[in-house]
py3Dmol code that shows the C-alpha trace and the ligand (Angstrom):
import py3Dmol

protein = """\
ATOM      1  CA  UNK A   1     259.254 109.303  13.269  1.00  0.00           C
ATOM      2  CA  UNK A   2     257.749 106.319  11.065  1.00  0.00           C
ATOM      3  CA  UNK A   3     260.441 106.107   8.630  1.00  0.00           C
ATOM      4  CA  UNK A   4     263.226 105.968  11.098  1.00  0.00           C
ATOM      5  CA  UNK A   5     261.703 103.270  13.376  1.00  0.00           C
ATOM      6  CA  UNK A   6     263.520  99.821  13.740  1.00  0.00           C
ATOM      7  CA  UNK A   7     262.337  96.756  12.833  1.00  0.00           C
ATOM      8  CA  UNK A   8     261.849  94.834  16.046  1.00  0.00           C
ATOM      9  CA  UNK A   9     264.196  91.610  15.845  1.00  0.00           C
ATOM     10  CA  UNK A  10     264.012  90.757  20.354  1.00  0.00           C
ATOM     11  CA  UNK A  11     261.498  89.554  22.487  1.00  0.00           C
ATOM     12  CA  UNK A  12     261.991  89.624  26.288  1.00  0.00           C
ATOM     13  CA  UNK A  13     259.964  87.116  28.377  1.00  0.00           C
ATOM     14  CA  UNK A  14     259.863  87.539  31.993  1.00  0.00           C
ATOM     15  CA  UNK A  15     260.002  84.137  33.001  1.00  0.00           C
ATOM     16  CA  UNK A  16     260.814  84.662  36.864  1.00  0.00           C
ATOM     17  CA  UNK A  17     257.501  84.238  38.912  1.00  0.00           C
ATOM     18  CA  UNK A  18     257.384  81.570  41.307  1.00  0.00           C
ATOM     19  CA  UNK A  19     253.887  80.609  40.303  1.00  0.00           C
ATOM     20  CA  UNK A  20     252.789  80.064  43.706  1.00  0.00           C
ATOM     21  CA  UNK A  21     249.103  79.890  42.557  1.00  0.00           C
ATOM     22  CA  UNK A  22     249.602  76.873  40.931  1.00  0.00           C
ATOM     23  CA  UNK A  23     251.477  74.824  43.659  1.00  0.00           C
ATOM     24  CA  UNK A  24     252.178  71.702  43.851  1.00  0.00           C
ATOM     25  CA  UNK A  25     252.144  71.564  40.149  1.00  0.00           C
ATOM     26  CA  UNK A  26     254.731  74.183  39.800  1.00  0.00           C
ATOM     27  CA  UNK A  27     256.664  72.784  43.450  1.00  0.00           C
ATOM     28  CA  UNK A  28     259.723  71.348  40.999  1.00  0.00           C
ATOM     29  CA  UNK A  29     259.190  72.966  37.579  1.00  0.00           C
ATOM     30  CA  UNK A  30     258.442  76.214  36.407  1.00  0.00           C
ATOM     31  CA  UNK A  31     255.450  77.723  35.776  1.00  0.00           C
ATOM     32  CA  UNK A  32     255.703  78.806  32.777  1.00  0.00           C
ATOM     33  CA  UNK A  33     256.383  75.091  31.543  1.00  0.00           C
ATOM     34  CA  UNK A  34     252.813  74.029  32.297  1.00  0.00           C
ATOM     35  CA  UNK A  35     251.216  72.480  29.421  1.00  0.00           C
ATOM     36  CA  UNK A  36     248.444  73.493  27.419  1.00  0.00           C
ATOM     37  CA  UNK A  37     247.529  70.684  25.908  1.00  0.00           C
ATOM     38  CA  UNK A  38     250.681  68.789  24.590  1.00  0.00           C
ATOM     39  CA  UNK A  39     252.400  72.113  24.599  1.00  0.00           C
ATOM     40  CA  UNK A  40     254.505  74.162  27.328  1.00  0.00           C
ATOM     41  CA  UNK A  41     253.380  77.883  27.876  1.00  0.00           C
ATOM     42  CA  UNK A  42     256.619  79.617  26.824  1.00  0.00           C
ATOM     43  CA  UNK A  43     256.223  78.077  23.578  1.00  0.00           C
ATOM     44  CA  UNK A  44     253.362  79.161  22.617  1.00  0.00           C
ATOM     45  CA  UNK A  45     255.162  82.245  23.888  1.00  0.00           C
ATOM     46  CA  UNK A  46     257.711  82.015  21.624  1.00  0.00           C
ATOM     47  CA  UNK A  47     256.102  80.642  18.797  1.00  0.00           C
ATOM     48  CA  UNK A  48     253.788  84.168  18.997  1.00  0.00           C
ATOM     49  CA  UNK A  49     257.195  85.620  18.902  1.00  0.00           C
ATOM     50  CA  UNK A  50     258.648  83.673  15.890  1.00  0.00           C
ATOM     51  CA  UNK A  51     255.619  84.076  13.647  1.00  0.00           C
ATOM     52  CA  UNK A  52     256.259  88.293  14.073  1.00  0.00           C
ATOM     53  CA  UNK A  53     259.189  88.057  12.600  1.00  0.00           C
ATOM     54  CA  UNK A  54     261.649  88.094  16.041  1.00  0.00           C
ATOM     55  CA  UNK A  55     265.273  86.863  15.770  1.00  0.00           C
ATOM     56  CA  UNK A  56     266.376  86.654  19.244  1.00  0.00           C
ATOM     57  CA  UNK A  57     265.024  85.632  22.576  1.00  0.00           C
ATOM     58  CA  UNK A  58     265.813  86.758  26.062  1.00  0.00           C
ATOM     59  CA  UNK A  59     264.384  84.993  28.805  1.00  0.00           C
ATOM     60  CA  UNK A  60     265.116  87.080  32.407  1.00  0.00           C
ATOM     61  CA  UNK A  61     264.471  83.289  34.284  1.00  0.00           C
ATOM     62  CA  UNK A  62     265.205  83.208  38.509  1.00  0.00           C
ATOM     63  CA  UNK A  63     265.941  79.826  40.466  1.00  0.00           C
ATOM     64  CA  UNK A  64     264.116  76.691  39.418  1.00  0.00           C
ATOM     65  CA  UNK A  65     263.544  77.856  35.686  1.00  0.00           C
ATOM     66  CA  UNK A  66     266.236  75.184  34.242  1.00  0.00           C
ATOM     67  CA  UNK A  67     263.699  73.152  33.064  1.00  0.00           C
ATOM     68  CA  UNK A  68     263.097  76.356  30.184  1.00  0.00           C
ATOM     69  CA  UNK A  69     266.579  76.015  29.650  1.00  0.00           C
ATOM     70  CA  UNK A  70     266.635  72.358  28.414  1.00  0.00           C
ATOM     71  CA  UNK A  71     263.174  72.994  26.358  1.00  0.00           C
ATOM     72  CA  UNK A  72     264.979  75.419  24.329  1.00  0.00           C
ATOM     73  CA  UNK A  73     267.621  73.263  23.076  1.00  0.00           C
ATOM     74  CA  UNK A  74     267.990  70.178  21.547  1.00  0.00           C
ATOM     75  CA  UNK A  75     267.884  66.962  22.965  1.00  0.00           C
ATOM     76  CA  UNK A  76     269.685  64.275  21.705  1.00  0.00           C
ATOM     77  CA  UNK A  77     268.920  61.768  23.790  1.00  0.00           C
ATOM     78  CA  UNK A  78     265.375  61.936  22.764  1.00  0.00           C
ATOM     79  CA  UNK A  79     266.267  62.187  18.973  1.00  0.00           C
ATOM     80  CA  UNK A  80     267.771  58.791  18.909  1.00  0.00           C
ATOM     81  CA  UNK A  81     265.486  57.027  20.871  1.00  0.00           C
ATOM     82  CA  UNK A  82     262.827  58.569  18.643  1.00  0.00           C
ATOM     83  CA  UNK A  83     264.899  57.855  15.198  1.00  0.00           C
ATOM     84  CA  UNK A  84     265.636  54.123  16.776  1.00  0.00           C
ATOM     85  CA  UNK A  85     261.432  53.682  16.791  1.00  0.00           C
ATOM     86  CA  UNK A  86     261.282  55.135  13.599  1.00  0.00           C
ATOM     87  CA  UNK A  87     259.341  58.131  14.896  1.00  0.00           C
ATOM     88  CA  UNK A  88     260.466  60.775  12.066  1.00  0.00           C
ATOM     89  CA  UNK A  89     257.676  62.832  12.245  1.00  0.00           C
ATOM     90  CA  UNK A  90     257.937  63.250  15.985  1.00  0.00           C
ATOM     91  CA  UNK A  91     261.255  64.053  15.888  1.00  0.00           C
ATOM     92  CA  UNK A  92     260.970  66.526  13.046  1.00  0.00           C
ATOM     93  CA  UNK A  93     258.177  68.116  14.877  1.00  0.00           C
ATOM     94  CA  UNK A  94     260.537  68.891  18.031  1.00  0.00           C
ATOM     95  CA  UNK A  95     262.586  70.943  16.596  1.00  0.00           C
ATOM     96  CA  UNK A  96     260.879  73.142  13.700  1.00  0.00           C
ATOM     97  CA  UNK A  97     259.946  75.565  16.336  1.00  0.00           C
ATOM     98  CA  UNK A  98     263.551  75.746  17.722  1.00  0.00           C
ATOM     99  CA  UNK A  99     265.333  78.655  18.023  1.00  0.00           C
ATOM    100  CA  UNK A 100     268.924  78.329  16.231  1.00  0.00           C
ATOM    101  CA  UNK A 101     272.440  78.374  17.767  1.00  0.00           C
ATOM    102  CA  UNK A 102     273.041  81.870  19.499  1.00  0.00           C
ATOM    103  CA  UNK A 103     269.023  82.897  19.053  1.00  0.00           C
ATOM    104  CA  UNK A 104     268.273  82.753  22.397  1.00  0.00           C
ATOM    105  CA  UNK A 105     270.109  83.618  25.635  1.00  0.00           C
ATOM    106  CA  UNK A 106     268.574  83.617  29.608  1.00  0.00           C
ATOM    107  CA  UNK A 107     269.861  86.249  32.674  1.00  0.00           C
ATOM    108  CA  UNK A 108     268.533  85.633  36.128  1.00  0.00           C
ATOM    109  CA  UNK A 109     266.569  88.482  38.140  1.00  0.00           C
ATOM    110  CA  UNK A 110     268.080  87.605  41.631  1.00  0.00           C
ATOM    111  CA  UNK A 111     265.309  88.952  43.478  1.00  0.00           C
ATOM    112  CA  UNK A 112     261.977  89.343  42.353  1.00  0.00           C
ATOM    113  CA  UNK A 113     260.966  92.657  42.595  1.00  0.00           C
ATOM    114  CA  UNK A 114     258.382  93.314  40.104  1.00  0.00           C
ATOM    115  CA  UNK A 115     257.785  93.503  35.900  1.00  0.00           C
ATOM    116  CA  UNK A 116     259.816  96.629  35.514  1.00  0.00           C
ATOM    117  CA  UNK A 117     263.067  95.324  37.391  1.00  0.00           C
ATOM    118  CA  UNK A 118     262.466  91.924  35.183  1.00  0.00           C
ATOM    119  CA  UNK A 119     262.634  93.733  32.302  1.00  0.00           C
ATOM    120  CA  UNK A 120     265.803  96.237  33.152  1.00  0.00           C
ATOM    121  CA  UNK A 121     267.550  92.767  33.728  1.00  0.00           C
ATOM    122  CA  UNK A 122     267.616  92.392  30.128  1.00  0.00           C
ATOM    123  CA  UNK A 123     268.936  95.879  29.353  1.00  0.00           C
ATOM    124  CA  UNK A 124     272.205  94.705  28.189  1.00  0.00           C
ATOM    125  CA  UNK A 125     271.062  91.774  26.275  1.00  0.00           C
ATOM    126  CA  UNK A 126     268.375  94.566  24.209  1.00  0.00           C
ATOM    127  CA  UNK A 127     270.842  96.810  23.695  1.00  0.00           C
ATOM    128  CA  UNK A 128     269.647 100.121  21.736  1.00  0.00           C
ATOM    129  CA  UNK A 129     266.661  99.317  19.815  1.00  0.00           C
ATOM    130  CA  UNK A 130     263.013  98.859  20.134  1.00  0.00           C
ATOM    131  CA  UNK A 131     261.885  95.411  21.524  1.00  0.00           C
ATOM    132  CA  UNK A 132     259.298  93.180  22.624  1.00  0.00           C
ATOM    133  CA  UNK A 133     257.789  91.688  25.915  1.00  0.00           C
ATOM    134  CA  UNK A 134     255.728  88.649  26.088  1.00  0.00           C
ATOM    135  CA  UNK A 135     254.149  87.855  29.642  1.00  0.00           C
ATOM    136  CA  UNK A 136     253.490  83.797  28.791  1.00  0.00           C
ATOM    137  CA  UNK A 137     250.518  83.424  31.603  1.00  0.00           C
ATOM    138  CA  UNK A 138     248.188  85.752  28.729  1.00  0.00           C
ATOM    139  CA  UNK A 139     248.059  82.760  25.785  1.00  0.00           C
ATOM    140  CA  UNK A 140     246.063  84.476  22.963  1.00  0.00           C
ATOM    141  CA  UNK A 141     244.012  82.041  20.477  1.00  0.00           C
ATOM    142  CA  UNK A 142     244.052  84.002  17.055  1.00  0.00           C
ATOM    143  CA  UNK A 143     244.239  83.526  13.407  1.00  0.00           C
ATOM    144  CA  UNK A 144     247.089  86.264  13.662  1.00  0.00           C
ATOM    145  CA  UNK A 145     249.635  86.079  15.778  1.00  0.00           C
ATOM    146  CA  UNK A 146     248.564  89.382  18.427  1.00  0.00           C
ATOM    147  CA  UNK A 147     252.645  90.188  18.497  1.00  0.00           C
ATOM    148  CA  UNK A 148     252.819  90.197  14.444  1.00  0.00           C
ATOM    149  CA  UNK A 149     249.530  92.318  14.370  1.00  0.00           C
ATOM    150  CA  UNK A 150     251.383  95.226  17.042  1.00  0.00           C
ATOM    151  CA  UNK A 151     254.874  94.888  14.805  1.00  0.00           C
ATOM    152  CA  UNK A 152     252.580  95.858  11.985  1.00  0.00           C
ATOM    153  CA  UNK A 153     250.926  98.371  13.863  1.00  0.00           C
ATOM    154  CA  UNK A 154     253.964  99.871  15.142  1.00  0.00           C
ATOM    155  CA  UNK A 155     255.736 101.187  12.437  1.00  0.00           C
ATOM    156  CA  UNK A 156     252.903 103.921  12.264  1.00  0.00           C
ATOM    157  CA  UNK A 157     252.820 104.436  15.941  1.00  0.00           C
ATOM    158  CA  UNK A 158     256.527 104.304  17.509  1.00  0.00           C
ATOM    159  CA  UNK A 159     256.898 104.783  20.704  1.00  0.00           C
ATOM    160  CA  UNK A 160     255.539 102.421  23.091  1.00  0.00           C
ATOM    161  CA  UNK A 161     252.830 100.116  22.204  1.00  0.00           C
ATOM    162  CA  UNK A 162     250.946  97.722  24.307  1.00  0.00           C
ATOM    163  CA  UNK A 163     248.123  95.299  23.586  1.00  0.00           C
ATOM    164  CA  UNK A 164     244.891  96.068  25.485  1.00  0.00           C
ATOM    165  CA  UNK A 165     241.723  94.486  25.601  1.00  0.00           C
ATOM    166  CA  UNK A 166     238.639  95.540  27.669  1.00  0.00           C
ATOM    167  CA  UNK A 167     237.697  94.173  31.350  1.00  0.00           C
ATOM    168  CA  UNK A 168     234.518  94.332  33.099  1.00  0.00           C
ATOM    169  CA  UNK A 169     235.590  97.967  35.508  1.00  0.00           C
ATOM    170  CA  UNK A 170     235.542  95.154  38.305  1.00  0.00           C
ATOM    171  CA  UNK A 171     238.718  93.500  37.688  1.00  0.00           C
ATOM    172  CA  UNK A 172     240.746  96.894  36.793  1.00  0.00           C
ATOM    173  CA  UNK A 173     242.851  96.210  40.150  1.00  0.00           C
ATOM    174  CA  UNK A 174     244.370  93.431  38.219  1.00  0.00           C
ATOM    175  CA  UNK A 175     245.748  95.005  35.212  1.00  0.00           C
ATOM    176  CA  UNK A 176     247.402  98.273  34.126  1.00  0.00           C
ATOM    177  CA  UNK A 177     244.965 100.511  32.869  1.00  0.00           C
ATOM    178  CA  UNK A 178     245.049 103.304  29.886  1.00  0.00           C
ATOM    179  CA  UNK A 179     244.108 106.626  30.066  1.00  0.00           C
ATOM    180  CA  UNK A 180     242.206 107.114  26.453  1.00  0.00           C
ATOM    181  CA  UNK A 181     243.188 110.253  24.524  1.00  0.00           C
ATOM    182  CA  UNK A 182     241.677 109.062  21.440  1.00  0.00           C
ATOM    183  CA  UNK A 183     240.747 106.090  19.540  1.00  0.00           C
ATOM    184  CA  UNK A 184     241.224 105.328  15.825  1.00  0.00           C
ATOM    185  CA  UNK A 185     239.760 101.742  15.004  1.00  0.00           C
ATOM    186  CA  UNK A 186     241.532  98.765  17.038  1.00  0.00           C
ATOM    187  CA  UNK A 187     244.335 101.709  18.013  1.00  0.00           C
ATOM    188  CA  UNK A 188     244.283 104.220  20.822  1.00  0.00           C
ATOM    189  CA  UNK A 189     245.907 107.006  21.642  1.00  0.00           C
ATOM    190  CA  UNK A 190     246.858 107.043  25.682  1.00  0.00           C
ATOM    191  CA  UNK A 191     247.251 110.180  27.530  1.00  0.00           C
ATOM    192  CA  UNK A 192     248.308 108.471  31.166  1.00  0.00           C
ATOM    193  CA  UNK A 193     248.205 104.978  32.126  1.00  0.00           C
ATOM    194  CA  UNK A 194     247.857 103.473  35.610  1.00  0.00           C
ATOM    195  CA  UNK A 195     249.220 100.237  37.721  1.00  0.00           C
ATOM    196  CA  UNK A 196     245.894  97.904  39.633  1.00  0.00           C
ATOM    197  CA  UNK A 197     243.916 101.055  40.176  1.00  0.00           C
ATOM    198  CA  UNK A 198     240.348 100.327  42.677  1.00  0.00           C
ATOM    199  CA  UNK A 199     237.268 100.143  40.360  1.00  0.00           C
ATOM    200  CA  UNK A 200     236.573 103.524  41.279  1.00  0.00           C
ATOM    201  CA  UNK A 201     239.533 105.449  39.910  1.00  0.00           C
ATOM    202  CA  UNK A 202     240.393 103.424  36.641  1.00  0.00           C
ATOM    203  CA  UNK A 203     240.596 106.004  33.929  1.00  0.00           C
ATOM    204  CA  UNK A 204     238.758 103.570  31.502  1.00  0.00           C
ATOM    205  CA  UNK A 205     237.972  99.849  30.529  1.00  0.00           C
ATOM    206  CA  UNK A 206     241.176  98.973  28.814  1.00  0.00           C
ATOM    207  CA  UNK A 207     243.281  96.623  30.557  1.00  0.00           C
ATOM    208  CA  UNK A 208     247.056  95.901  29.638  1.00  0.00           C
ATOM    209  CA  UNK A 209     247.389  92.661  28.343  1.00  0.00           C
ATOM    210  CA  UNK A 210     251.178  90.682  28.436  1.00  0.00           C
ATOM    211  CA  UNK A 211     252.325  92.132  25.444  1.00  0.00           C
ATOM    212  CA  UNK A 212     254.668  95.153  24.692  1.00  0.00           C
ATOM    213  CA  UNK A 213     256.908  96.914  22.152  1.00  0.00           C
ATOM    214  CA  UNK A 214     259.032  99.694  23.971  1.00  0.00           C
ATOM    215  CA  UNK A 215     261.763 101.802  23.084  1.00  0.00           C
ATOM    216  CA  UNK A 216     265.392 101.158  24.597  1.00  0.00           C
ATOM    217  CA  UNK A 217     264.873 104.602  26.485  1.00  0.00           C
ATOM    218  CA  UNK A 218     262.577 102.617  28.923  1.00  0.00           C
ATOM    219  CA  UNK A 219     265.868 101.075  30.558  1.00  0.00           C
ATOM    220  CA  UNK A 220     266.859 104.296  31.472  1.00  0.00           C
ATOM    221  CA  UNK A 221     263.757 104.905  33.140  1.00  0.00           C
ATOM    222  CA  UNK A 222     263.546 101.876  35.150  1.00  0.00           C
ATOM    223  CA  UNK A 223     267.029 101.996  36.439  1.00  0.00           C
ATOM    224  CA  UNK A 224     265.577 105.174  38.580  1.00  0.00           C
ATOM    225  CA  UNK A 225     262.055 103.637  38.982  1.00  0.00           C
ATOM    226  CA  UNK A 226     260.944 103.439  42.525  1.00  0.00           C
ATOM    227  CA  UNK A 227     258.521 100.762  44.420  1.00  0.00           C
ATOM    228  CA  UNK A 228     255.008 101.327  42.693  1.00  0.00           C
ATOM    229  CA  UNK A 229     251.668  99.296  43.370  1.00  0.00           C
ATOM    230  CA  UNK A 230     252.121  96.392  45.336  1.00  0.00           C
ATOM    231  CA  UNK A 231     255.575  97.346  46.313  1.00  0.00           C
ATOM    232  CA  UNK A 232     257.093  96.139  43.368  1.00  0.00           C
ATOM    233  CA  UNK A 233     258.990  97.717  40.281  1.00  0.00           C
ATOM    234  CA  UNK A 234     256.190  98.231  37.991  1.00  0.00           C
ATOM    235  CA  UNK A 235     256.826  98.696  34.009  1.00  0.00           C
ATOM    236  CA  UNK A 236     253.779 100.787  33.874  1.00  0.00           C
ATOM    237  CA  UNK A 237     254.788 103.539  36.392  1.00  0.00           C
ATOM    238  CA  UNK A 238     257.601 103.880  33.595  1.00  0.00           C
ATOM    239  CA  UNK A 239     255.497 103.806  30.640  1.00  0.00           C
ATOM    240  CA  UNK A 240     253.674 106.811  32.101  1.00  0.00           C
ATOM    241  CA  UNK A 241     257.076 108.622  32.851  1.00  0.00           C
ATOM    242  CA  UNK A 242     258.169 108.717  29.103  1.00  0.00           C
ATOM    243  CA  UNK A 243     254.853 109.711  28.209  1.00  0.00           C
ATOM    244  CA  UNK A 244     256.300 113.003  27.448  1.00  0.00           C
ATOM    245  CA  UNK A 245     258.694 111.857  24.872  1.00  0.00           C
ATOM    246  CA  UNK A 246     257.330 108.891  23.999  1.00  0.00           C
ATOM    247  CA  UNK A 247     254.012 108.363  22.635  1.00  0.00           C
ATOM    248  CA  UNK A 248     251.692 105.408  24.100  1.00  0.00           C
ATOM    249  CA  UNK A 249     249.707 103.584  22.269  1.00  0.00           C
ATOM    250  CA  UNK A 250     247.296 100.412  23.171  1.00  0.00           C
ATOM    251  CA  UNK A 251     246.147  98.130  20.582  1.00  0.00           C
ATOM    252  CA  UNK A 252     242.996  95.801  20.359  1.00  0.00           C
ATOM    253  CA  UNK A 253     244.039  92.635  18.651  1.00  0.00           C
ATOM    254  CA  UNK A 254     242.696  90.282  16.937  1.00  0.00           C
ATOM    255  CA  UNK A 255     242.058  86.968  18.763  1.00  0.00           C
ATOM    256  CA  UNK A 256     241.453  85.798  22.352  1.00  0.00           C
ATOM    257  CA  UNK A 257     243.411  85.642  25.421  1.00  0.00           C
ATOM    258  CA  UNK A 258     243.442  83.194  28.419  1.00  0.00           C
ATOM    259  CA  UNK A 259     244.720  84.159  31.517  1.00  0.00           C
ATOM    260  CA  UNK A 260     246.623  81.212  32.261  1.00  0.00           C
ATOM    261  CA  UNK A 261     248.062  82.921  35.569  1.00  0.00           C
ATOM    262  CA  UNK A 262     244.656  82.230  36.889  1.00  0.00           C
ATOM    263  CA  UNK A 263     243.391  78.188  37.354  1.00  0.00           C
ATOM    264  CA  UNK A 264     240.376  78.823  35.503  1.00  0.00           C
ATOM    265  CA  UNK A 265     241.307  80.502  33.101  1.00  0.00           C
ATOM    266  CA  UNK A 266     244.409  77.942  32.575  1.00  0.00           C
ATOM    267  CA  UNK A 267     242.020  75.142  32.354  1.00  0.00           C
ATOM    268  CA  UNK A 268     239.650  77.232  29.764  1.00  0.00           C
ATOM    269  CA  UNK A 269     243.007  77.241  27.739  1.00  0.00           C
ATOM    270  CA  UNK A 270     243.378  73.945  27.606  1.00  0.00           C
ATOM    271  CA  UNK A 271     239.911  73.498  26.251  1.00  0.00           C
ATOM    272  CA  UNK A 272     239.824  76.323  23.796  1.00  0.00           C
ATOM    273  CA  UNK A 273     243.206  74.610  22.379  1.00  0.00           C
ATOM    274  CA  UNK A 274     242.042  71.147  22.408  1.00  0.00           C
ATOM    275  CA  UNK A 275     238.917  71.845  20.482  1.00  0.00           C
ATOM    276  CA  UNK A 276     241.172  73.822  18.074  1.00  0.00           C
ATOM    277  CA  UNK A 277     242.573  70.921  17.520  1.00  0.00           C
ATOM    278  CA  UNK A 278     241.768  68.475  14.444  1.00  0.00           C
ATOM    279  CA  UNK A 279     243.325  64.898  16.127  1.00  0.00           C
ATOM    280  CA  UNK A 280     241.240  65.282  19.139  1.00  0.00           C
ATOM    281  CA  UNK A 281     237.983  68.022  18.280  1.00  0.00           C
ATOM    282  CA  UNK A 282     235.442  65.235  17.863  1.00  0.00           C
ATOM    283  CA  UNK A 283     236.057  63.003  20.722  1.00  0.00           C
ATOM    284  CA  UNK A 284     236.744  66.099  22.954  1.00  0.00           C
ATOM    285  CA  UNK A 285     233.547  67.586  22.018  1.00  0.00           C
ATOM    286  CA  UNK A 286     231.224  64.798  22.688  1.00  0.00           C
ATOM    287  CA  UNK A 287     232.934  63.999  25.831  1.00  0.00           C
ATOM    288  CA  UNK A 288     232.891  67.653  27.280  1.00  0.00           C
ATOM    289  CA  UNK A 289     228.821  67.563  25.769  1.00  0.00           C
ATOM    290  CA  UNK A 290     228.835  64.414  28.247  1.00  0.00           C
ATOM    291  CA  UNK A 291     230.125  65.816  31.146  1.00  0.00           C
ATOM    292  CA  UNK A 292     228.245  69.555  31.100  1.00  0.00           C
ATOM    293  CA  UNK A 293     225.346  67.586  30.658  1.00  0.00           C
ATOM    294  CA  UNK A 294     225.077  65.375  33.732  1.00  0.00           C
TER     295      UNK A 294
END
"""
ligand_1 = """\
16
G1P
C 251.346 92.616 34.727
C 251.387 94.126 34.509
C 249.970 94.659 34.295
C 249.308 93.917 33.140
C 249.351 92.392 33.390
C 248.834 91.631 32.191
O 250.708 92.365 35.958
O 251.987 94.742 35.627
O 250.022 96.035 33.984
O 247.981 94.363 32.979
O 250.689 91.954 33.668
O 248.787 90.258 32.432
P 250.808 90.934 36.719
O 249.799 90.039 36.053
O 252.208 90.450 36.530
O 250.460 91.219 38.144
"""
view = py3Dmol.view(width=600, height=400)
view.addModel(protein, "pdb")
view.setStyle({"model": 0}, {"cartoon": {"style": "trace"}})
view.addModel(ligand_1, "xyz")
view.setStyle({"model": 1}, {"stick": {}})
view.zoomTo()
view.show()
């Protein structure tokens, strides 16, 4: 199965939440353009994306989400008021992580009725051949890009692949949940996998994280997929439907995530990032020192 797999050249990002957790901020603009430090969320998103090697991006967007739109093209207006203050090196910077002409394309959802209906809406726009999906809210801090290390990691598995990492047994009812089969190093083998289950019946402690590689077949799937947890069209109920065709396979990666779909964990982000960060680590550090300590 190896040898005939695809190289994965799409990445799908559901970009249709309302982000209703993070009102007002996201009252007027979407969610999903909430910056982590100088830097909107689908671009790191994308810029995961980019640095595994994927040529085209989808974005399945709803109402309000023009604002992703306009960040994904190029904006002259900006460009000459930059070039007029002799700002080169801003203005490069803008656009070295743009996508080129006819790279990236946006269909709406209409309604929002859960991951797995997100995803079908880009069906036509995949076409017939294994793809990524990027959830923006989980921002991963890694040497390796989390995406790059499951492309890698996919030509030996096939099938569908998802990045997992372990949650306290606690939180399961957040996350899709594997079964474990078997486990072989940072991969494992799943035998079922299961939508928010209660502490009590997750099948393990490894969570679903916002990242995917699926096969095309999984449109198929959805377009029959009924209401699952939380009343909502849930990518995972498919995922365990192809199960028996379809290996699944979770990955531990590399690297950190932050859920940024949570306020904590959004602000954590922004600190992890910062102190990343070579312009502002010292000052940030002895400030943030200053302020735990009194
Ligand atoms: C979605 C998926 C869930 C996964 C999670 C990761 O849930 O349905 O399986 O674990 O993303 O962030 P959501 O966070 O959209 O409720």
């Amino acid at each position: 199965m190896a040898h005939t797999q695809k190289k994965v050249r799409k990445a799908v990002f559901p970009v249709g939440g309302l982000g209703t957790r993070f009102l007002p901020a996201t009252k007027a603009q979407p969610k999903e353009m909430l910056p982590v430090v100088d830097k909107p969320l689908i671009q790191y998103a994308v810029e995961e994306a980019q640095a595994a090697g994927i040529e085209e991006f989808i974005f399945v967007t709803g109402r309000g989400k023009t604002a992703i739109e306009d960040h994904f093209d190029i904006s002259f207006e900006l460009k000459d008021q930059l070039a007029s203050r002799g700002k080169d090196e801003a203005n490069a910077a803008m656009e070295t992580w743009l996508p080129g002409p006819g790279q990236v394309s946006f269909t709406r959802q209409q309604r929002p009725l859960g991951l797995g209906h997100a995803v079908w809406c880009a069906r036509a726009l995949v076409g017939n051949e294994p793809f990524a999906v990027v959830l923006a809210d989980d921002l991963m801090l890694s040497d390796v890009a989390p995406l790059k290390q499951m492309v890698e990691a996919y030509e030996h598995t096939g099938g569908n692949l998802l990045a997992v990492e372990r949650v306290p047994r606690a939180l399961s009812s957040r996350y899709g949940i594997l079964d474990v089969a078997e486990q072989h190093g940072n991969l494992v083998r799943a035998r079922g996998i299961v939508e928010k289950p209660k502490p009590e019946a997750a099948p393990s402690d490894l969570a679903v994280i916002g990242r995917y590689i699926l096969v095309p077949e999984v449109f198929d799937v959805l377009s029959h997929q009924g209401q699952g947890a939380g009343g909502e069209i849930q990518l995972t109920d498919a995922l365990q439907a192809m199960m028996r065709n379809h290996p699944l396979h979770g990955i531990l990666c590399d690297g950190t995530r932050y859920d940024c779909g949570d306020k904590a964990g959004f602000v954590l982000a922004n600190v992890a990032f910062a102190l990343r960060r070579n312009d502002i680590h010292d000052d940030l550090r002895a400030r943030l020192r200053h302020i735990v300590d009194n």
